[in-house]
C-alpha positions as semicolon CSV with decimal commas, in nm:
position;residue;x (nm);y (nm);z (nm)
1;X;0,253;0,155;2,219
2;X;0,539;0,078;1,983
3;X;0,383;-0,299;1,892
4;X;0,035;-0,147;1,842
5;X;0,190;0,129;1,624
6;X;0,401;-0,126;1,426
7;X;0,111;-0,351;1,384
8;X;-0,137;-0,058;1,251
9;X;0,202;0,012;0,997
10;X;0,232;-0,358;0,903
11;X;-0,157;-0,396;0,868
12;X;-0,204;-0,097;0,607
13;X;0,148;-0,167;0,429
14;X;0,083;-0,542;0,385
15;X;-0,167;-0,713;0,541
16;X;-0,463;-0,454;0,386
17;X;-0,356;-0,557;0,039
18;X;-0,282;-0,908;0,053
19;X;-0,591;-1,072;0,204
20;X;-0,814;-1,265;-0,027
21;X;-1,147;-1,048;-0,052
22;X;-1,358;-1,349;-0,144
23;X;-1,259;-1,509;0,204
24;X;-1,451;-1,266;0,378
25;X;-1,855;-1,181;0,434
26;X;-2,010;-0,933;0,235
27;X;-1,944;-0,668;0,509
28;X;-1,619;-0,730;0,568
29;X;-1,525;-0,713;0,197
30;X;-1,741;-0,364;0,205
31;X;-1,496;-0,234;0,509
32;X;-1,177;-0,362;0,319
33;X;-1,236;-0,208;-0,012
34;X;-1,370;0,106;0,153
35;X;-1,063;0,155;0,338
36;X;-0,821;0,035;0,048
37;X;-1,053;0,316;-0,153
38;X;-0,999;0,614;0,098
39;X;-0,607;0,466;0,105
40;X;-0,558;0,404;-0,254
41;X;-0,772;0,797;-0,369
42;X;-0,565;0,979;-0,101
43;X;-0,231;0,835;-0,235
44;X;-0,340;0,943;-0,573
45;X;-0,431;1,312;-0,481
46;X;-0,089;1,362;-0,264
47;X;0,153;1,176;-0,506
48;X;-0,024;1,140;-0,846
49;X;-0,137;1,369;-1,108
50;X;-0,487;1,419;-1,019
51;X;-0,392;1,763;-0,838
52;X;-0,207;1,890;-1,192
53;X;-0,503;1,776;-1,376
54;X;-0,706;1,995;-1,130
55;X;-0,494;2,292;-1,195
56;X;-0,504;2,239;-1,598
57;X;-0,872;2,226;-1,566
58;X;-0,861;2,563;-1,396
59;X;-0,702;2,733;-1,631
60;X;-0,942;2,591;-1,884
61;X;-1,194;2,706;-1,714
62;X;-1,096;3,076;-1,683
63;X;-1,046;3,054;-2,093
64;X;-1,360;2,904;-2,113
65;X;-1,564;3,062;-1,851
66;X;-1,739;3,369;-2,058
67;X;-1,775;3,178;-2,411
68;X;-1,955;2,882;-2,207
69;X;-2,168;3,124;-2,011
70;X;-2,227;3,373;-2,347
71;X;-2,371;3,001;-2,504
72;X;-2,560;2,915;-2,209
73;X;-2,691;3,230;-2,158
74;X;-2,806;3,261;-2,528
75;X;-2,996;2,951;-2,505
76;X;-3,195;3,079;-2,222
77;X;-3,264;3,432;-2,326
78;X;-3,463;3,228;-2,626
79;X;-3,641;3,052;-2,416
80;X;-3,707;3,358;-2,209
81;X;-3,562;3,210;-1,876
82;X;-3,221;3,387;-1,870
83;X;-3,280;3,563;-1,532
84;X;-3,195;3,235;-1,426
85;X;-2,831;3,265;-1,497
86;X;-2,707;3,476;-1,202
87;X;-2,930;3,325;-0,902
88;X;-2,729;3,008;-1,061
89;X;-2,382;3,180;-1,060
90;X;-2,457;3,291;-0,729
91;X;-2,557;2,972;-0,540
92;X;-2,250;2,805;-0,702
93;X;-2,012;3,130;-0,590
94;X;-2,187;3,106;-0,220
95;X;-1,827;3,029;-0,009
96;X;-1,661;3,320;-0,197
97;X;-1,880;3,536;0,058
98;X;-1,996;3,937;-0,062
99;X;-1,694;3,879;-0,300
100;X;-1,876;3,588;-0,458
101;X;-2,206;3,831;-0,514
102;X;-1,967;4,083;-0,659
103;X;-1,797;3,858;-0,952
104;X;-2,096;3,719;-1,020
105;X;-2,254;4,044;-1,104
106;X;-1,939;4,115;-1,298
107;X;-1,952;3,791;-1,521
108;X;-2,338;3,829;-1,611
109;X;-2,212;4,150;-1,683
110;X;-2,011;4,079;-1,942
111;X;-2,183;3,794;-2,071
112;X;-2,478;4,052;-2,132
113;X;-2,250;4,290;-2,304
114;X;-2,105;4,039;-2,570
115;X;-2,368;4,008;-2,853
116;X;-2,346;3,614;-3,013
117;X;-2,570;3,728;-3,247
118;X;-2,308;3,973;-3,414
119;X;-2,019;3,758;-3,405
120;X;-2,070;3,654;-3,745
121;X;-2,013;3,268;-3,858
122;X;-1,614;3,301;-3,788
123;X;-1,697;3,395;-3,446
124;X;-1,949;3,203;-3,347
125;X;-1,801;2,880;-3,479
126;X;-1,497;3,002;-3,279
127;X;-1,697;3,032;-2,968
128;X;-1,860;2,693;-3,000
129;X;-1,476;2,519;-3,047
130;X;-1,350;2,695;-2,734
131;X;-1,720;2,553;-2,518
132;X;-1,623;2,198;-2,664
133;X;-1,277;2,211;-2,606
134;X;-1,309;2,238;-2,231
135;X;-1,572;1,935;-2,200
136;X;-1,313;1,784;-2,434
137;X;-1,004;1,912;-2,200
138;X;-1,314;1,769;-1,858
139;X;-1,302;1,425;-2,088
140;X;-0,908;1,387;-2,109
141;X;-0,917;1,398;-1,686
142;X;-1,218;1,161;-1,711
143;X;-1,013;0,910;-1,911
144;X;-0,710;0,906;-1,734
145;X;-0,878;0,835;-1,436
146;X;-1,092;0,538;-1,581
147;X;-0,784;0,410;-1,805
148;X;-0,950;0,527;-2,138
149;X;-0,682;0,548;-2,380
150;X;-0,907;0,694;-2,688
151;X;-1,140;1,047;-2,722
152;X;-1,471;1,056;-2,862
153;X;-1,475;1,101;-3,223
154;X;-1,474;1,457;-3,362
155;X;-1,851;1,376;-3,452
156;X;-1,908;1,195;-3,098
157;X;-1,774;1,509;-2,949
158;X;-2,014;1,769;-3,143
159;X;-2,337;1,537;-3,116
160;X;-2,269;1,469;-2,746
161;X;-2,081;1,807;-2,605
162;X;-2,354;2,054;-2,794
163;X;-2,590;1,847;-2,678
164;X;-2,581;1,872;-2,321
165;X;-2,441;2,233;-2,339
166;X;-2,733;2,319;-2,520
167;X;-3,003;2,139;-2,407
168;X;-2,853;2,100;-2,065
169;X;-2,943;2,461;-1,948
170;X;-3,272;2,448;-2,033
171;X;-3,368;2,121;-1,913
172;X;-3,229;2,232;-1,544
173;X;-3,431;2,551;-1,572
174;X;-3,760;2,388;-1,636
175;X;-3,669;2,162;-1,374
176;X;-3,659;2,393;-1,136
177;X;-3,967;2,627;-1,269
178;X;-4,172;2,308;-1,275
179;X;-4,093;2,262;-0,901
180;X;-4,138;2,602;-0,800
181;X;-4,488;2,593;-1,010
182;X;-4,578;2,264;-0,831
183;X;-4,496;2,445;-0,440
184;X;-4,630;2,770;-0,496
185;X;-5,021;2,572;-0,613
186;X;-5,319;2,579;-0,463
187;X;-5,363;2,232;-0,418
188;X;-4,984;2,182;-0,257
189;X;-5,019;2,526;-0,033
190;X;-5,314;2,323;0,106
191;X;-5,157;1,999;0,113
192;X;-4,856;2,202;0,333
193;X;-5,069;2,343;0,569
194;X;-5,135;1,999;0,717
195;X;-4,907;1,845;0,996
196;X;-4,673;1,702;0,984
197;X;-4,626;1,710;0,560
198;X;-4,525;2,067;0,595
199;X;-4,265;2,025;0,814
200;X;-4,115;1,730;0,596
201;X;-4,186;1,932;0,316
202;X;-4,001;2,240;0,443
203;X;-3,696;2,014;0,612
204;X;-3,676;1,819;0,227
205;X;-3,619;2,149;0,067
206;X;-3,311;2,228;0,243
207;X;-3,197;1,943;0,090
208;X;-3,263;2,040;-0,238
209;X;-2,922;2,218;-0,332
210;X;-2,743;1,877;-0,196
211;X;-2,935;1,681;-0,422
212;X;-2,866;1,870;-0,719
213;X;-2,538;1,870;-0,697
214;X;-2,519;1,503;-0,654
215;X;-2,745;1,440;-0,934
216;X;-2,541;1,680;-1,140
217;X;-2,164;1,502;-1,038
218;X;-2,363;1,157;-1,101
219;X;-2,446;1,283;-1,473
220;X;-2,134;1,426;-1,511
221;X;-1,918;1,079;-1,427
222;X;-2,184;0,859;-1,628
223;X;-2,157;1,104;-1,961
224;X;-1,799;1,250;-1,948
225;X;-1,589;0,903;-1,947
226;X;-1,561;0,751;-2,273
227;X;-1,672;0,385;-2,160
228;X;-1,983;0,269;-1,998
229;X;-1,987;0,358;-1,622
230;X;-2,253;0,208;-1,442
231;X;-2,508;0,374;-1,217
232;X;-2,432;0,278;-0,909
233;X;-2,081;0,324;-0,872
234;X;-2,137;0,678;-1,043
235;X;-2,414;0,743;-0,799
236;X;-2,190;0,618;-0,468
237;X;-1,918;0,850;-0,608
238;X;-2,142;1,170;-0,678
239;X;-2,306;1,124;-0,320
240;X;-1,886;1,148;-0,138
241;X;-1,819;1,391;-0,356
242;X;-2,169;1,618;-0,350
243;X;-2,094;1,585;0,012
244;X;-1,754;1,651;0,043
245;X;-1,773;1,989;-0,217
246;X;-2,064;2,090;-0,016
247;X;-1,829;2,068;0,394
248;X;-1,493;2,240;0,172
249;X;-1,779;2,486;0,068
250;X;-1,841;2,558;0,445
251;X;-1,497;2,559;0,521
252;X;-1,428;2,796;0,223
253;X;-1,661;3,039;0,348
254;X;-1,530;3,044;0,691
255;X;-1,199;3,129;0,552
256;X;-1,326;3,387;0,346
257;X;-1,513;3,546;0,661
258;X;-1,197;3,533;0,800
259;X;-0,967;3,650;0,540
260;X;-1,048;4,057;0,540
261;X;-0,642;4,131;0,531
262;X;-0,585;3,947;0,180
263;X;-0,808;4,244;0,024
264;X;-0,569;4,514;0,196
265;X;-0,256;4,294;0,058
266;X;-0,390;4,198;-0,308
267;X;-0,669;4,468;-0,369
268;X;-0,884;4,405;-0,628
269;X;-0,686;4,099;-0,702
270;X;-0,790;3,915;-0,415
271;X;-1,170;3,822;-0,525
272;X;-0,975;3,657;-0,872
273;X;-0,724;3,466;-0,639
274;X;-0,994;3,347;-0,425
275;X;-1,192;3,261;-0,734
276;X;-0,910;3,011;-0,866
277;X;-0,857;2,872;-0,520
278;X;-1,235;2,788;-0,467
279;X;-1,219;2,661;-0,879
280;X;-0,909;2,438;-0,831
281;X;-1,072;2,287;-0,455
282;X;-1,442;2,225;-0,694
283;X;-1,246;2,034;-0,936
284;X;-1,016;1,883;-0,759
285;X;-1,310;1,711;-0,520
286;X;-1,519;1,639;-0,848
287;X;-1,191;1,434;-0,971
288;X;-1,189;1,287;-0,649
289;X;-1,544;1,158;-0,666
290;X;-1,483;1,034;-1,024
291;X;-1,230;0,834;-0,866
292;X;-1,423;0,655;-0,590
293;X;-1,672;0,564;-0,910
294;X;-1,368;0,388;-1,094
295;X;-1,243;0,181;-0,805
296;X;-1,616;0,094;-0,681
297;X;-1,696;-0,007;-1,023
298;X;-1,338;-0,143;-1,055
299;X;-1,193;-0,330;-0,740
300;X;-0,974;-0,474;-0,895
301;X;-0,735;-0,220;-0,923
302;X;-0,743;-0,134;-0,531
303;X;-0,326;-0,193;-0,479
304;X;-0,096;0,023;-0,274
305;X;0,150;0,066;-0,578
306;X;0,261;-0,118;-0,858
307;X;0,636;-0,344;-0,892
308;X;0,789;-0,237;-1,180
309;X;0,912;-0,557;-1,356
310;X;1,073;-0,603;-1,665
311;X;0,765;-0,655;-1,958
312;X;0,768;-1,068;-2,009
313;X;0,800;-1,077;-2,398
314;X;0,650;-1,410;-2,454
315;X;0,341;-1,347;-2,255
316;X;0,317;-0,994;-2,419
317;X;0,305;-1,186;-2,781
318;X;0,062;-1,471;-2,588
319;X;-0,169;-1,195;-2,488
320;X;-0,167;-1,044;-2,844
321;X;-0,246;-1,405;-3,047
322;X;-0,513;-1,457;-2,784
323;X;-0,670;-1,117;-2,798
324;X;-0,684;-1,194;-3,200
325;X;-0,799;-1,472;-3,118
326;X;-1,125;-1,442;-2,932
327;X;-1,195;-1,134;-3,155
328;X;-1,153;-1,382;-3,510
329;X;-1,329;-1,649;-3,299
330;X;-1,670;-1,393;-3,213
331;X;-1,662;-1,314;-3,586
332;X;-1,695;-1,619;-3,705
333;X;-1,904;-1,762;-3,450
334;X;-2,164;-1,476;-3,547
335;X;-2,129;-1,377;-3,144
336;X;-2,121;-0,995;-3,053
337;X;-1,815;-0,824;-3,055
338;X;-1,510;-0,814;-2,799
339;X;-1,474;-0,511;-2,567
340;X;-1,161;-0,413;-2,425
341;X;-1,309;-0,464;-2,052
342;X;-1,464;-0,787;-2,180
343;X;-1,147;-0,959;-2,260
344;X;-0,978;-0,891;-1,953
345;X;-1,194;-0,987;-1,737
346;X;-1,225;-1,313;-1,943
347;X;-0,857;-1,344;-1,972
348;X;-0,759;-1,248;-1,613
349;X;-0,501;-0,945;-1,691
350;X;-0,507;-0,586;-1,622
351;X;-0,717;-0,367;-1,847
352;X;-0,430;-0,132;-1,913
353;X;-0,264;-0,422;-2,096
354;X;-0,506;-0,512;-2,315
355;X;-0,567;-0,172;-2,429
356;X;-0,185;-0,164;-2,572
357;X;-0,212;-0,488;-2,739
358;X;-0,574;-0,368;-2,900
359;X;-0,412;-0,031;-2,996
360;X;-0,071;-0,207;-3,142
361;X;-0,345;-0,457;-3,339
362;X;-0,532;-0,128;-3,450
363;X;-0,234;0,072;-3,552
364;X;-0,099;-0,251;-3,761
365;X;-0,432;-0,275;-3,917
366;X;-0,556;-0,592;-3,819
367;X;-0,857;-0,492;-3,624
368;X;-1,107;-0,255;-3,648
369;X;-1,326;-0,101;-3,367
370;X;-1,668;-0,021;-3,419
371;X;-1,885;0,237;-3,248
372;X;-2,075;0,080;-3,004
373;X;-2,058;0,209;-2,610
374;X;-1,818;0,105;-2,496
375;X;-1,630;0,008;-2,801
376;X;-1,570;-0,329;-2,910
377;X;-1,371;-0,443;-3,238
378;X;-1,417;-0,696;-3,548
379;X;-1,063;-0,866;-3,766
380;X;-1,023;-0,556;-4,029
381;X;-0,985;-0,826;-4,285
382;X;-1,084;-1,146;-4,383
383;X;-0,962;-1,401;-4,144
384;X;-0,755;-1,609;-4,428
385;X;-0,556;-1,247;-4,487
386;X;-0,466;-1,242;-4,148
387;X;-0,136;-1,378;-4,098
388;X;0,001;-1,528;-3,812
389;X;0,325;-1,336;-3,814
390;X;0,161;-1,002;-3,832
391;X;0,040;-1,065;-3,539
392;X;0,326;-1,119;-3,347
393;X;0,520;-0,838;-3,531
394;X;0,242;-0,626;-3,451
395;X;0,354;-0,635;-3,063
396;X;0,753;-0,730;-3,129
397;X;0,750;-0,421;-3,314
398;X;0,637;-0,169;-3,062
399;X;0,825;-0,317;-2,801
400;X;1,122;-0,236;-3,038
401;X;1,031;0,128;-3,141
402;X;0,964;0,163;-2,799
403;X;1,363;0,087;-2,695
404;X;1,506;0,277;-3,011
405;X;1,522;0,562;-2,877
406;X;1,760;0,484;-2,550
407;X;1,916;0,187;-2,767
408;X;2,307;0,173;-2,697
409;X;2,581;0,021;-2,965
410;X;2,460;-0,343;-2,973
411;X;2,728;-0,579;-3,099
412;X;2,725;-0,801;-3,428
413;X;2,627;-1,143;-3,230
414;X;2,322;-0,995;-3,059
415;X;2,210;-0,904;-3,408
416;X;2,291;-1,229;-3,542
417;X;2,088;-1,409;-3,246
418;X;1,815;-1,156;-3,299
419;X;1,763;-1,182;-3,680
420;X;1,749;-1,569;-3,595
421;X;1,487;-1,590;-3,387
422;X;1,291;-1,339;-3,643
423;X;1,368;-1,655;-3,903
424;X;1,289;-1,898;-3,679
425;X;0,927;-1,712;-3,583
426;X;0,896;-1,627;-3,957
427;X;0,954;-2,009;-4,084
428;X;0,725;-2,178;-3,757
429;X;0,437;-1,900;-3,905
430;X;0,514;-1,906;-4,236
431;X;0,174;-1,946;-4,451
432;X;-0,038;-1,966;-4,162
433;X;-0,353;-1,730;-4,149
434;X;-0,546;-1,663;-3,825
435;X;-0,879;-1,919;-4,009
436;X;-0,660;-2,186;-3,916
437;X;-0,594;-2,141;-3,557
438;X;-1,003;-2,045;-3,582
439;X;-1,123;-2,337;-3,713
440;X;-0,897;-2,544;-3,456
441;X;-1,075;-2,796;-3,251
442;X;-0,860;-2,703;-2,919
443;X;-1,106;-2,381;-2,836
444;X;-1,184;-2,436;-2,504
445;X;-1,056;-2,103;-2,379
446;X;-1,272;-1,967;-2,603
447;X;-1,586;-2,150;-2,573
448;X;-1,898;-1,969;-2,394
449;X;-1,762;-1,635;-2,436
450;X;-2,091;-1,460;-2,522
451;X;-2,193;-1,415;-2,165
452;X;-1,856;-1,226;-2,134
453;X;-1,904;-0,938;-2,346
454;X;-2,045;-0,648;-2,210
C-alpha cells in the first residue's frame, strides 16, 4: 500500500508534468491535459485568487443588483415584455427554496417602485456608470484569468457593455416567446401528438434550462475577455460549468430544505445571507468554467507551479530587440500586424512575458497598438527614428524602477561598473536606427511570419 501510494504521489508531483504531450496518441494527450486541467483549476481555486475575485464580484453585484435590473427592466416594459423579469429572477433564485420566491418578489418590487424616467440626466447617467462598472469589475476577473493585461477602451466599454445590457434582455425574451409561440401551434400540437416525437419533444424540454445556461456562460467567456477566445474551448468550458452550477444548485437547495434553524438564529437576515452564499458559489463556478476555457484553449500553461528564478537580463533585452523587431519587420514588409499571442507562439516564450516587453515598448513610445481583436501593434514612428538604444533602455529601465524602491546603499565601484556598461551599450548602438537591423539580410527568424499572426 505504501509503494502504490508513493507512486500515485510521485506520478501527480512529477511524472504528470514532465512527460512530452506530443509523444502520446490523441487520447492519451486528451486524458493528460484533462487531468493536469482538473489539477492545475483546483490548485487555483484553493490557493489562488480566484475565490477573492469571487467574493469582490459579490459585492459588486449587491451594488449593482437594482440599477442593472431597474435598466433591464426598463428596456422590457418598452417592449411590453416586462412580466418576464420575475419568472426570470425566479428560475435563477430556484435553490434558495420559498426564500428564493420571497426576494424575488421583493427585488421586482423595488425595481417597479424606482421610476428611470424621473431620475433626470444626472441620475440616469449615474445609473448607466454603476450597470457598466460591474461588467467592467466581470471583465477585470475575465482578464486575470486569460492573462489580459489591458481594459477595453472607455468607448469599447460603452459600445460593447450597453450593448448587450440593452439589447441582451430583449433578444432572450423573444427567444423564448418565439419558442413558446412555435409549441403552443397548431401545426406542432399536431406534430406532438404523434409517437414517439412527443415524447422526445417533452424529454428535450427538460433540457431547456441546461441549455440556456450553457449557451449563456459560452457568450459570457467569448464577449467578456478582452482577446479573442475561440468557440470551442468557450463552449467545452460553459458545458463543465452549466453543469456543475446546475448539481451545486441541487445541492444548494437541499441545504436550504434543510436549514429551517438559520431563520430562528438570523431572522430576516437569513434569506440575505443565503442570497450571498448562493451569489459567491454562481460566480465562483462561472470563474471556474472561464478557467477550463483558458487552459483548453491554452495548454501550454498546464504546470503544477512556477520556479521563481532570478529575471535573465540579457534575454529580457533579446526578447525586447526581437519583439521590435518582427513588429518593424511586418511594417515594412506590408504584412498584418503582430499580436501579443502571435509573437509568442512564434518566439517560443510565455505570453505573460511578452506582454511586459510590449507594454515597456508602449509606455516608452515606440510602438503603438491598434484596435483590432485581439490587438496587435505598428513602430509609433518611422523606423529610421527608432533608435537602437531606446530600445534596450526601454526594458533596462523598468527593470531599474522596478528595484528602486527596495534598492540598498550601493557602493561607488558598482556605479562605476554600471555607468560603463551604459557607455559601452550607448557607443556599440550609437547612431543605429531599427531600418538598419530591418533591412539586414540575416532575417531568417523572421521570414514567413504571416501565417503566424492571428
Amino acid at each position: 500500500m505504501k509503494k502504490r501510494l508513493e507512486r500515485l504521489r510521485i506520478f501527480f508531483l512529477s511524472d504528470l508534468w514532465s512527460r512530452d504531450r506530443l509523444v502520446h496518441g490523441r487520447t492519451q494527450t486528451f486524458l493528460i491535459n484533462a487531468l493536469r486541467t482538473v489539477i492545475v483549476v483546483a490548485k487555483d481555486v484553493l490557493l489562488g485568487d480566484l475565490t477573492l475575485r469571487a467574493m469582490g464580484l459579490v459585492y459588486t453585484t449587491l451594488l449593482s443588483l437594482v440599477p442593472l435590473l431597474a435598466v433591464s427592466f426598463s428596456v422590457l416594459k418598452a417592449f411590453g415584455v416586462h412580466h418576464t423579469l420575475e419568472p426570470f429572477l425566479n428560475n435563477v433564485l430556484t435553490p434558495l427554496g420559498p426564500w428564493g420566491f420571497d426576494l424575488t418578489e421583493r427585488i421586482v418590487e423595488f425595481v417597479n417602485n424606482m421610476k428611470v424616467g424621473v431620475l433626470g440626466f444626472v441620475g440616469l447617467g449615474l445609473l448607466i456608470y454603476t450597470v457598466i462598472s460591474l461588467v467592467q469589475k466581470i471583465e477585470e476577473s475575465f482578464n486575470a484569468i486569460w492573462r489580459v493585461r489591458s481594459l477595453r477602451s472607455i468607448l469599447q466599454r460603452f459600445r460593447d457593455y450597453l450593448s448587450v445590457i440593452l439589447v441582451g434582455p430583449v433578444l432572450v425574451v423573444s427567444a423564448l416567446g418565439f419558442t413558446a409561440s412555435l409549441l403552443s401551434s397548431k401545426l406542432m400540437q399536431k406534430f406532438l401528438a404523434v409517437e414517439p416525437f412527443g415524447t422526445i419533444v417533452s424529454a428535450a424540454g427538460q433540457l431547456v434550462p441546461y441549455v440556456l445556461v450553457c449557451i449563456a456562460f459560452a457568450f459570457i467567456y467569448v464577449f467578456v475577455p478582452n482577446t479573442k477566445v475561440r468557440l470551442i474551448p468557450a463552449v467545452i468550458g460553459a458545458v463543465i460549468g452549466g453543469v456543475l452550477w446546475q448539481a451545486v444548485g441541487w445541492g444548494f437547495a437541499s441545504f436550504i430544505v434543510g436549514s429551517t434553524r438559520y431563520g430562528a438564529i438570523y431572522s430576516g437576515f437569513a434569506v440575505l445571507i443565503l442570497f450571498m452564499i448562493w451569489m459567491y458559489l454562481s460566480w465562483l463556478i462561472l470563474l471556474i468554467g472561464a478557467e477550463i476555457s483558458f487552459y483548453v484553449q491554452n495548454p501550454q500553461y498546464l504546470v503544477l507551479a512556477q520556479k521563481s528564478r532570478v529575471p535573465d537580463a540579457r534575454l529580457i533585452e533579446q526578447t525586447a530587440v526581437s519583439v521590435m523587431l518582427f513588429i518593424a519587420q511586418s511594417f515594412h514588409d506590408d504584412k498584418p500586424p503582430w499580436t501579443t499571442a502571435a509573437l509568442a507562439q512564434h518566439m517560443g516564450i510565455d505570453v505573460e512575458r511578452v506582454e511586459e516587453i510590449v507594454e515597456a515598448l508602449k509606455t516608452k513610445g515606440l510602438i503603438a497598438e491598434i484596435t483590432d481583436d485581439p490587438p496587435a501593434y505598428l513602430p509609433r514612428r518611422d523606423l529610421e527614428a527608432i533608435m537602437l538604444h531606446d530600445v534596450y533602455g526601454a526594458v533596462r529601465g523598468t527593470v531599474v524602477g522596478l528595484l528602486e524602491g527596495s534598492r540598498t546603499d550601493v557602493s561607488g565601484q558598482v556605479e562605476e561598473v554600471v555607468r560603463s556598461v551604459d557607455q559601452a551599450i550607448t557607443t556599440v548602438l550609437d547612431g543605429r536606427t531599427l531600418k538598419d537591423i530591418v533591412r539586414s539580410p540575416v532575417r531568417k527568424s523572421g521570414e514567413g511570419n504571416g501565417k503566424q499572426h492571428c
